[in-house]
LUMDODO-616405 format. One record per residue (C-alpha): x, y, z. Coordinates in steps of 0.05 Angstrom, whole numbers, padded with zeros to 5 digits, m for minus. Example, Ala and Ser with C-alpha at 12.3 -4.5 7.8 and 13.67 -1.06 7.14 Angstrom:
BEGIN
<site <00246 m00090 00156>>;
<site <00273 m00021 00143>>;
***
This chain:
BEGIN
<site <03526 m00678 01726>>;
<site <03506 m00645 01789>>;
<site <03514 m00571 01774>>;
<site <03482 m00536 01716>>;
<site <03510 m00468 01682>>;
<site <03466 m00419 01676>>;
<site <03491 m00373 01611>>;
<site <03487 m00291 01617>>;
<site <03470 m00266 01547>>;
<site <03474 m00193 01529>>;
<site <03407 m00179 01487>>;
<site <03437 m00119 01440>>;
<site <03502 m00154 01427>>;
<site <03482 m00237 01433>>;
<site <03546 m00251 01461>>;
<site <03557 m00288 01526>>;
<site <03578 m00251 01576>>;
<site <03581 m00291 01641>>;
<site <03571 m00370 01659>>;
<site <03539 m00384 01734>>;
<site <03547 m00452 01761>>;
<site <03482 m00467 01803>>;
<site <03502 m00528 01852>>;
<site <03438 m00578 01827>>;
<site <03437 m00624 01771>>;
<site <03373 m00585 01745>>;
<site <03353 m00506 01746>>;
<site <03283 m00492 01707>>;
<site <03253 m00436 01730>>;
<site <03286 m00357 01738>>;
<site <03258 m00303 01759>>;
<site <03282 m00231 01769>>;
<site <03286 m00176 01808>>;
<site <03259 m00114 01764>>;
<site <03268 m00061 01815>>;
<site <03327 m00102 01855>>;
<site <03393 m00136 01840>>;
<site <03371 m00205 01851>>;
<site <03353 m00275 01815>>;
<site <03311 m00327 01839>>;
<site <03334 m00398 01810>>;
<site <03300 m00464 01830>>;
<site <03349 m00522 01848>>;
<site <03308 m00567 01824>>;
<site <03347 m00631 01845>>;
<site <03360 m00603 01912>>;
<site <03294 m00571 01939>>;
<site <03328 m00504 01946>>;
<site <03311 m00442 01911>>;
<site <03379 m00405 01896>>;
<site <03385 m00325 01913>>;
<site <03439 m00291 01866>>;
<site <03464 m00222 01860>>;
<site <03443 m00199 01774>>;
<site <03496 m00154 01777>>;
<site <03561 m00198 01805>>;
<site <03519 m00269 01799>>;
<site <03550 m00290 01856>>;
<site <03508 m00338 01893>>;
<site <03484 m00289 01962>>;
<site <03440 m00352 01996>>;
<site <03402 m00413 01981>>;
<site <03328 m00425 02016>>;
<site <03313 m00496 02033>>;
<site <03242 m00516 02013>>;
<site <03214 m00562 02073>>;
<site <03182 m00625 02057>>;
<site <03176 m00620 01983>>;
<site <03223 m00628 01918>>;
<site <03227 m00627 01846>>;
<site <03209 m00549 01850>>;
<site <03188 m00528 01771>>;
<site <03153 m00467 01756>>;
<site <03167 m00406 01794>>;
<site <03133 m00338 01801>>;
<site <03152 m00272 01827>>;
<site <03104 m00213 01862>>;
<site <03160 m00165 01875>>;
<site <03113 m00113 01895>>;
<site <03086 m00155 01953>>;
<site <03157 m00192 01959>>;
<site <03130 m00260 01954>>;
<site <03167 m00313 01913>>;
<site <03115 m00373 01890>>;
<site <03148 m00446 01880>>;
<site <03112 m00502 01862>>;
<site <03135 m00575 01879>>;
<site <03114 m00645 01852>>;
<site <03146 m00685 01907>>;
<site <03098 m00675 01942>>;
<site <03050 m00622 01896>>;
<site <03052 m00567 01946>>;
<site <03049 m00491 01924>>;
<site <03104 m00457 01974>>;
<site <03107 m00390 01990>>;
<site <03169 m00344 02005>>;
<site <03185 m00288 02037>>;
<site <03231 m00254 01993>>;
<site <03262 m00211 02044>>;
<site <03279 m00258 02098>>;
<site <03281 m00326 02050>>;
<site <03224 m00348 02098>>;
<site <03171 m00400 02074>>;
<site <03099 m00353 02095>>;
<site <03059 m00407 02063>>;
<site <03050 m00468 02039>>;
<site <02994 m00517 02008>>;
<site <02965 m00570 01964>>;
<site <02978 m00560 01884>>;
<site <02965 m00602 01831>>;
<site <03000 m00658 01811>>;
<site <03057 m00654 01754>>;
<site <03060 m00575 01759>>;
<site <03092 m00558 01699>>;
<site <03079 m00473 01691>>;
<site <03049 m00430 01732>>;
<site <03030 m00348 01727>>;
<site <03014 m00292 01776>>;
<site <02960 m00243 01760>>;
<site <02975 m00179 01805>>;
<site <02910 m00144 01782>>;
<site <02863 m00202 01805>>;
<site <02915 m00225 01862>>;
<site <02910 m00297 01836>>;
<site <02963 m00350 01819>>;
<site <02953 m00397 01772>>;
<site <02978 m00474 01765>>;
<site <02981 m00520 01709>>;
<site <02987 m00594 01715>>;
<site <02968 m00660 01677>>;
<site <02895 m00658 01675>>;
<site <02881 m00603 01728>>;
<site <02893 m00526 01725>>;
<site <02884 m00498 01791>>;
<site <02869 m00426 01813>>;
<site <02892 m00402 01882>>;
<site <02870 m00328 01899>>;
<site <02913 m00297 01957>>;
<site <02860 m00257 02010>>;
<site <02929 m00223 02040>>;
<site <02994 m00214 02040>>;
<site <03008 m00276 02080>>;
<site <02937 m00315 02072>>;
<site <02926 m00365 02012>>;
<site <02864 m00404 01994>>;
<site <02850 m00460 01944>>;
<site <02791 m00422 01892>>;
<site <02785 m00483 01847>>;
<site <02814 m00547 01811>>;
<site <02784 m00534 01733>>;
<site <02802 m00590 01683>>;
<site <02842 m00576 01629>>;
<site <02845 m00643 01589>>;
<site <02890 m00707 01583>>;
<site <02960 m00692 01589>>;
<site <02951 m00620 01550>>;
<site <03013 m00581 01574>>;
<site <03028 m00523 01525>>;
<site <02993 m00462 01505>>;
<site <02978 m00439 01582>>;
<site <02942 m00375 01576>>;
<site <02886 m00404 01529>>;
<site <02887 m00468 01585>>;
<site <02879 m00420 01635>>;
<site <02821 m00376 01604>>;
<site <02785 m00437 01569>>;
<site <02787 m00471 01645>>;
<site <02757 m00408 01682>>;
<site <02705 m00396 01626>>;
<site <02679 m00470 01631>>;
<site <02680 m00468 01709>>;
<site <02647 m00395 01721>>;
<site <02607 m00385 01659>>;
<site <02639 m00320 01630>>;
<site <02695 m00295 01589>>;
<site <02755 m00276 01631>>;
<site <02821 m00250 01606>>;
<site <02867 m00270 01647>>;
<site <02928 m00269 01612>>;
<site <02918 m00194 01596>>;
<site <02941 m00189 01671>>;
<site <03003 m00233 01676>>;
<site <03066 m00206 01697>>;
<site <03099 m00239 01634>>;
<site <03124 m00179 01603>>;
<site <03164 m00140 01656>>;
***
């Protein structure tokens, strides 16, 4: 198949209420807009991050992601309107602009990226991979530097806010709460 149909659910009522057909073979990650009528869906199988309207869910743009693919988790800052996409092919973290659909940044990740996290309090973004969680902490809007690879264990994948605060309390001595400060819940 080389679309995939996203479903629109209405919460109160559980009924569907719309289908979108993204043009890739594989969508993983959403994100939306909570002050804007936009959502942000990876095409995974074509290195493109869809741009649809939440209200009509038309499809307003696509953004090509250069020299990487197999985009899987995705992030949102919508204060600082930056759109975080992390690739395995290669592992790059890439960094939109989400007004302009420019790329502002991009850099090494881990390999197998398979959820990520933004902590607006701390300004840090956080990757998980096989073996490796890795911590990039953004100085500025449009500056992003690599804080530390922490290991997180053979081919542990699940339960990401206790990999991410076991992994920083190992590599920097003290307890940190980190997933007190995820945008998870907005």
């Amino acid at each position: 198949m080389d679309y995939t149909v996203i479903a629109v659910i209405d919460t109160k009522t559980a009924t569907k209420v719309a289908e979108i057909k993204a043009d890739s073979g594989r969508v993983e990650a959403i994100n939306f807009e909570h002050n804007g009528s936009r959502m942000f869906a990876n095409f995974r199988t074509q290195g493109r991050v869809g741009v649809f309207d939440k209200n009509s869910y038309k499809l307003l743009n696509t953004w090509p992601i250069p020299d990487a693919t197999e985009d899987v988790p995705m992030t949102l800052n919508e204060p600082d309107r930056r759109l975080f996409v992390v690739c395995r092919k290669p592992a790059r973290l890439v960094v939109f602009d989400t007004e302009t659909g420019k790329v502002i940044a991009s850099l090494p990740s881990v390999d197998r990226a398979d959820d990520m996290a933004y902590d607006s309090v701390n300004r840090m973004i956080y990757v998980s991979g096989v073996m490796v969680l890795l911590s990039l902490f953004p100085k500025r809007s449009d500056h992003y530097e690599h804080m530390a690879n922490v290991a997180s264990g053979p081919l542990q994948k699940s339960q990401f806010c206790a990999r991410v605060e076991t992994a920083l309390r190992r590599q920097f001595g003290k307890r940190y709460r980190a997933c007190e400060n995820f945008d998870l819940h907005k």
